[in-house]
ROGURO-541237 format. One record per residue (C-alpha): z, x, y; residue number from 1. Coordinates in nm, 4 decimals. Layout:
BEGIN
NODE Z X Y NUM .
...
REM end
This chain:
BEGIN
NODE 0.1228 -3.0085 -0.6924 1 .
NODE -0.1742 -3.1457 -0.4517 2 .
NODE 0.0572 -3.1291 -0.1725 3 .
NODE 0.1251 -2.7269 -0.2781 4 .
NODE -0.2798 -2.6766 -0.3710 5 .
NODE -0.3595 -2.8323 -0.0088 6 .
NODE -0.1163 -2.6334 0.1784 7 .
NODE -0.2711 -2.3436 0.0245 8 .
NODE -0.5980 -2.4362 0.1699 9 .
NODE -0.4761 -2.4854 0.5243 10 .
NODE -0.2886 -2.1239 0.5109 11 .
NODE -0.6009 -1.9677 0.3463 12 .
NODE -0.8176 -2.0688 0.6313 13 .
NODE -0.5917 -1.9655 0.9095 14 .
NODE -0.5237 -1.6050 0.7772 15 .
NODE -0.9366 -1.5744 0.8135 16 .
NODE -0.9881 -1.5264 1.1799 17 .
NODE -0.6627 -1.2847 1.2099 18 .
NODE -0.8382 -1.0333 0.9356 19 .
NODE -0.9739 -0.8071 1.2157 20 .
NODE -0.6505 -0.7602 1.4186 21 .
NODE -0.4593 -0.6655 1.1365 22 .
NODE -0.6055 -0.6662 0.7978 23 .
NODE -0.3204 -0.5489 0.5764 24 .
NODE -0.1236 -0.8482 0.6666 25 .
NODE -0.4034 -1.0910 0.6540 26 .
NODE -0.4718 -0.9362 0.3412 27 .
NODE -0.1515 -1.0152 0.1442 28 .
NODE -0.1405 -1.3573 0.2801 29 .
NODE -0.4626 -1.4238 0.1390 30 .
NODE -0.3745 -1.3123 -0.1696 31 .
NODE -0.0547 -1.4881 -0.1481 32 .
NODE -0.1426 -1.7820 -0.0925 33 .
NODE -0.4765 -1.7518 -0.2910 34 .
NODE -0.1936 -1.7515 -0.5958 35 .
NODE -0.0263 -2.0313 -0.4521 36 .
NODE -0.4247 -2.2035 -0.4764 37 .
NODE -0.4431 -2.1036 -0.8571 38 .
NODE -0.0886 -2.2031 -0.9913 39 .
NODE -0.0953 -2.5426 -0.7929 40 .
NODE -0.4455 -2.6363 -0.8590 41 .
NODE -0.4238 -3.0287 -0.9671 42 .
NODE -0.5296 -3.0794 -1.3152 43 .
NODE -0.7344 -3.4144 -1.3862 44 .
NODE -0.3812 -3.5243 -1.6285 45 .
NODE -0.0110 -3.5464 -1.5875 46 .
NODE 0.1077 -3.2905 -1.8093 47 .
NODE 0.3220 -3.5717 -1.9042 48 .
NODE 0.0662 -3.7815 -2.0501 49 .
NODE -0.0690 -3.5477 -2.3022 50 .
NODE 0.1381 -3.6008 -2.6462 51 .
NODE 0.3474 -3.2654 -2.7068 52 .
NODE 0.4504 -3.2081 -3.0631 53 .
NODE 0.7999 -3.0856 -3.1234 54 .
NODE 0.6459 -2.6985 -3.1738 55 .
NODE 0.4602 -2.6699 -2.9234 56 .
NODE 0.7288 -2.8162 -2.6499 57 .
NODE 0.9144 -2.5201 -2.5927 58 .
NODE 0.5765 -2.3411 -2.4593 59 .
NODE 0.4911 -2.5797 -2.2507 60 .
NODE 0.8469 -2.5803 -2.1152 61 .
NODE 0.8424 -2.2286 -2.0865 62 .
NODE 0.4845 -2.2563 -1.8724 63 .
NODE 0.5696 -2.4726 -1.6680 64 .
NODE 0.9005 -2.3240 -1.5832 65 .
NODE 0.7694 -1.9926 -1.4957 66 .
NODE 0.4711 -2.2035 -1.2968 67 .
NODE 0.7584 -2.3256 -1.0817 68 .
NODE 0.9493 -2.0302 -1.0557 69 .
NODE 0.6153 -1.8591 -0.8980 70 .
NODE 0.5416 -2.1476 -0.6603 71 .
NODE 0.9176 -2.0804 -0.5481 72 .
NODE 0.8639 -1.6756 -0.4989 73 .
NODE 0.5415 -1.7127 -0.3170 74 .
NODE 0.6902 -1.9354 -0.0734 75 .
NODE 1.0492 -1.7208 0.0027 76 .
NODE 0.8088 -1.4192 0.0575 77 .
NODE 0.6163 -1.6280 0.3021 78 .
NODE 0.9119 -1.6688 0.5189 79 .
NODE 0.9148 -1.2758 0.5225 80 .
NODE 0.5274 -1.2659 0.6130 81 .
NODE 0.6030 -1.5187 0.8674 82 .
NODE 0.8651 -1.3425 1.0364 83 .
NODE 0.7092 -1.0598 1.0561 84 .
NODE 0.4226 -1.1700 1.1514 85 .
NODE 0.2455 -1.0041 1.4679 86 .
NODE -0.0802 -1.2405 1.4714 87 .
NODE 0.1007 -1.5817 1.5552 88 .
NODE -0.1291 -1.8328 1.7105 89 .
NODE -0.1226 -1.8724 2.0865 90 .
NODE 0.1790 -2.0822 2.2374 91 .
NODE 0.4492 -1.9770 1.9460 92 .
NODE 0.7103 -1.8289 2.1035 93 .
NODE 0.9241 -1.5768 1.8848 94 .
NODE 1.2239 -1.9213 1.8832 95 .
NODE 0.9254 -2.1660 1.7443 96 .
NODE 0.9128 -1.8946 1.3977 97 .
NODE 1.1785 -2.1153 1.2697 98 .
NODE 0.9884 -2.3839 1.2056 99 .
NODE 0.7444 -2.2954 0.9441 100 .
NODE 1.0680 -2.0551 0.8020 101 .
NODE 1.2139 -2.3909 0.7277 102 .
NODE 0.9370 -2.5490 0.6277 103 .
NODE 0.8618 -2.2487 0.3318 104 .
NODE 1.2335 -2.2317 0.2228 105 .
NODE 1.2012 -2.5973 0.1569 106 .
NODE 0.9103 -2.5686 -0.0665 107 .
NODE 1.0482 -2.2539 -0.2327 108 .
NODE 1.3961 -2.4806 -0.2801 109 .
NODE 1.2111 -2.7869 -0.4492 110 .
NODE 1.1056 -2.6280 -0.7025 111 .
NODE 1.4333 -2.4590 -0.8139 112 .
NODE 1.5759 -2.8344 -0.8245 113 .
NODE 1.2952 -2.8984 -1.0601 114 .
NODE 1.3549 -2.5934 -1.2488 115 .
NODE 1.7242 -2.6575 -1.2749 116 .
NODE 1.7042 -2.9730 -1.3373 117 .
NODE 1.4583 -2.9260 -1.6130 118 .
NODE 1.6027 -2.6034 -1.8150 119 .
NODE 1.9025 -2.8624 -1.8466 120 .
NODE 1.7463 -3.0690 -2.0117 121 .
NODE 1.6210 -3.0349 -2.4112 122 .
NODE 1.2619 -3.1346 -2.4572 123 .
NODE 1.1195 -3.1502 -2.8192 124 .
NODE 1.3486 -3.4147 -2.9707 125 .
REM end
């Protein structure tokens, strides 16, 4: 999740400077990724650590299922922003757009293996 929380960072900070050329764009990636900040903010504890009784499992499954699923969404929009993107930094040619494509559909994909891996698998017992 640091690697997620610190990404968010570096994306927050380079939307800034493009708010004036087009503001609607810089503002959804903002908010975006702003999400992206909240839901993947590190917590001091492994969620693992903590002891879970058998009633409360399920909830925390549930959490941090739907915590993954929304890490997942906000990066396969970001493909979309970046694609569409009209305020790419100087030097990116329309061919280089790829790159960070790949890079967000890989971070949207982790997570599903996460989720998938984890809805199969009974916690509580």
């Amino acid at each position: 999740m640091l690697g997620y929380f610190l990404f968010s960072l570096l994306a927050i900070t380079s939307f800034i400077p493009t708010f004036s050329e087009d503001p609607y764009q810089a503002l959804t990636s903002l908010a975006l990724f702003l999400v992206l900040a909240i839901l993947s903010f590190p917590a001091k504890k492994n969620i693992a650590d903590y002891n879970i009784n058998n009633e409360a499992a399920p909830l925390v499954k549930s959490f941090v299922m739907r915590t993954l699923f929304s890490l997942s969404a906000i990066n396969f929009i970001a493909i979309f922003l970046v694609k569409y993107d009209t305020n790419m930094p100087e030097g990116m040619t329309e061919s280089m757009r790829v790159y960070p494509m790949i890079m967000h559909a890989v971070l949207g994909i982790l997570p599903i293996v996460v989720l998938v891996r984890m809805s199969k698998k009974k916690i509580g017992s």
